[in-house]
LUMVEXKE-889747 format. One record per residue: x, y, z of N, C-alpha, C in turn. Coordinates in steps of 0.001 Angstrom, whole numbers, plus 500000, padded with zeros to 6 digits. Example, Ala and Ser with C-alpha at 12.3 -4.5 7.8 and 13.67 -1.06 7.14 Angstrom:
LUMVEXKE-889747
513190494310507800512300495500507800513200496700507800;512850497750507080513670498940507140512900500030507870;
***
This chain:
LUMVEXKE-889747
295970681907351674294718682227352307294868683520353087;294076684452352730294325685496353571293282685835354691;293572685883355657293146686318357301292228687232357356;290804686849357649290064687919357441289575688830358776;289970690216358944289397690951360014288027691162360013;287598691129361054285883690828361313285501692300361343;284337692620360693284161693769360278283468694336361542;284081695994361161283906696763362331282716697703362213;282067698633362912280686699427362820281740700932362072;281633701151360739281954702329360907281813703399361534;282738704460361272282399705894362633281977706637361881;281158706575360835279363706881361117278560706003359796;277606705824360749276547705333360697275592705818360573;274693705539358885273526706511358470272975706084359197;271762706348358890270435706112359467270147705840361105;268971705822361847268715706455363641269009704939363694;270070705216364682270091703851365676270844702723365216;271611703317363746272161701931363133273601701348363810;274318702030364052275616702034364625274992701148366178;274010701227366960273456700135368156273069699052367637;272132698797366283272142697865366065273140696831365558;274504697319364395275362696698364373276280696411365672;276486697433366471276850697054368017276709695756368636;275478695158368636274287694404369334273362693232368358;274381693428367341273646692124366024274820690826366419;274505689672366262275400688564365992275731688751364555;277170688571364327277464688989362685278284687462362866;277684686801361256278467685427361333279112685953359802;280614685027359701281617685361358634282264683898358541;282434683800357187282945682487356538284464682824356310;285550681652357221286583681944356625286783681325354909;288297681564354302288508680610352974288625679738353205;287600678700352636288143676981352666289462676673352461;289897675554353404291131675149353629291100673755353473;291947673677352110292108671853352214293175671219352332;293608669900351870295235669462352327296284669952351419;296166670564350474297112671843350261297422672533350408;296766673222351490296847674867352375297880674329353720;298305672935353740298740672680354714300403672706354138;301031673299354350302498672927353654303200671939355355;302718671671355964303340671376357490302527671552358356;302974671219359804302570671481360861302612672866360787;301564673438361848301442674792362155300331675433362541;300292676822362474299089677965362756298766678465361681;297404678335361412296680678960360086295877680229360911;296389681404360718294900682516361025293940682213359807;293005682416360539291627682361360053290966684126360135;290628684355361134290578685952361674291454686612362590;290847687765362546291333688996363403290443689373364362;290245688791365549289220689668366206289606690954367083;289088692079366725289305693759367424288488693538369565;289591693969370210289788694304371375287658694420371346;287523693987372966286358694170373099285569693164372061;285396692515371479284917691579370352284280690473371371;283121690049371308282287689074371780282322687587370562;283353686617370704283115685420369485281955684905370756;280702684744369641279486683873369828279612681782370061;280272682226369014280161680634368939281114680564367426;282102679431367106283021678567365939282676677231365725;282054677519364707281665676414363609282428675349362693;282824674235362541283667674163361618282998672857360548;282930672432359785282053671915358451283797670868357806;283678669801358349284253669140357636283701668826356011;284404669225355188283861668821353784284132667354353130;285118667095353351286175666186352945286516665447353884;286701664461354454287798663580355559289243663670355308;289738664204356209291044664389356109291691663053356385;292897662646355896293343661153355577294627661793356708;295194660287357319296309660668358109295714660478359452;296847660943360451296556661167362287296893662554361790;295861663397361546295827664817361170294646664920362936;295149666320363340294574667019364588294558668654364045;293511668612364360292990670205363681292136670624365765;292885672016365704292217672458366739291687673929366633;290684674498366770290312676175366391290603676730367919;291795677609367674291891678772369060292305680004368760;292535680541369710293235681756369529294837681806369936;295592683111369987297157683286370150297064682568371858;296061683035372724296479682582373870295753681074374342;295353680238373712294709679002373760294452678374372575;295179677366372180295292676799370838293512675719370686;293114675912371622291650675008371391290712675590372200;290938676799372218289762677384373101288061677058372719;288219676957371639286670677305370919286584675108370543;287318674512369872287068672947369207288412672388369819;288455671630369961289716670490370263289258669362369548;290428669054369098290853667666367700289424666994368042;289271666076368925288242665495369630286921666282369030;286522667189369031285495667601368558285021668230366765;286522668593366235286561668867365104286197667263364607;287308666426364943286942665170363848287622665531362902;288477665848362155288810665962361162288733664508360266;288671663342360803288680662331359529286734661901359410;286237662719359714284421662307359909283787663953359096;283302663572357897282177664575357674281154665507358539;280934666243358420279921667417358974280554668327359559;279388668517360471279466670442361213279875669774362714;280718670603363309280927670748364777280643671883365317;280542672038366615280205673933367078281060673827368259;281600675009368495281772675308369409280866675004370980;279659674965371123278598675910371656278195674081371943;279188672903371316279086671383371950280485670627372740;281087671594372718282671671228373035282537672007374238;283426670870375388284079671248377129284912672152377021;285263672744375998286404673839376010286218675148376791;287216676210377233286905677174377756285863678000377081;286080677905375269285680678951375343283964678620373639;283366677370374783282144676604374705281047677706374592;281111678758375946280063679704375708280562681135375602;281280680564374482282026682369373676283012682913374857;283453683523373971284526684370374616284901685991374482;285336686663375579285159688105375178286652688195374985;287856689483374017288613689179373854288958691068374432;289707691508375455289293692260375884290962693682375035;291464692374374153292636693195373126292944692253372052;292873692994370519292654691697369521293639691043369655;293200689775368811293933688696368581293439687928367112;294313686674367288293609686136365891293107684581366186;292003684390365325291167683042365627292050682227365009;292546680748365435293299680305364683293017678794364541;293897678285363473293011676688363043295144676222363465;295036675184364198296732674328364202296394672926363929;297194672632363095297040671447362143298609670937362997;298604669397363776299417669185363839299098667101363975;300014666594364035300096665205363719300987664540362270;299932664827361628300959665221360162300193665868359401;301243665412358176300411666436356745299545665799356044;298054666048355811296999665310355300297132665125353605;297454664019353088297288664196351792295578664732350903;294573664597351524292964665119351356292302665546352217;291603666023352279290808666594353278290172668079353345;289088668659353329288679670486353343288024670891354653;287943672087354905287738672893356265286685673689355641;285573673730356164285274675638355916284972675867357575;285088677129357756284998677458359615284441678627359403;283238678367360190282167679869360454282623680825361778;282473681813361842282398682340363171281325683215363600;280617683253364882279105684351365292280336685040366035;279726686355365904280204687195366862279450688875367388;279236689128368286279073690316368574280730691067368668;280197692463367686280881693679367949281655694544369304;280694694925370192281211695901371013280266695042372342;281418693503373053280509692624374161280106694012375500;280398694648375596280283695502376523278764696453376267;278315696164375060276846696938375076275833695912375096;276408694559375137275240693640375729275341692837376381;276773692833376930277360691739378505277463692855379564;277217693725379582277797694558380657278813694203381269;280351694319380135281588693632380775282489694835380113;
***
């Protein structure tokens, strides 16, 4: 599965005003579905790359499958392994969508990342013989042209 960097505003931008509006748009991005084969073990799966200054909106995650096992799936980043979902809220053995934006976690009402890092999924408990992931992410570009931060 390869790690996808969240796309940036090129340095230039046709048309009046486009480079503010990608600035200042929520841009949502689908990581690659991940099922109990992507798991060789316990561990850290990157999912993304988010670039310094990066506003994550809100992390989505879409159980497809029920994962079988005491499987714990948590979405964070390098410096908080559940910033955005904790096991508790993913569910990994229960179908559907979770959000960020319903979870006590720090980082419930987004997070600004003020030097990149990477969004990350840690699979730990054991190894799921079934089970699929897909994980959305919202994000603003450049949080400083619409947080004043």
């Amino acid at each position: 599965m390869a790690v996808k960097a969240l796309p940036t505003v090129p340095s230039h931008s046709s048309g009046h005003g486009v480079a503010t509006i990608l600035n200042t748009a929520v841009i949502g991005v689908k990581a690659d579905q991940l099922d109990a084969g992507d798991f060789a073990g316990y561990g850290v799966t990157q999912l993304f790359t988010a670039p310094a200054q990066c506003f994550v909106f809100e992390v989505t995650a879409y159980i497809n499958e029920a994962f079988t096992g005491s499987v714990t799936l948590t979405i964070g980043d390098g410096g908080v392994a559940d910033r955005f979902l904790d096991s508790a809220s993913v569910a990994p053995g229960t179908v559907g969508y979770k959000s960020s934006r319903q979870d006590a976690n720090e980082g419930a009402g987004g997070h600004v990342y003020t030097s990149g890092d990477t969004i990350d999924l840690t699979l730990a408990g054991a190894t799921p013989s079934a089970g699929t992931i897909d994980v959305y992410l919202w994000y603003l570009l450049q949080a400083s042209t619409y947080l004043n931060v």
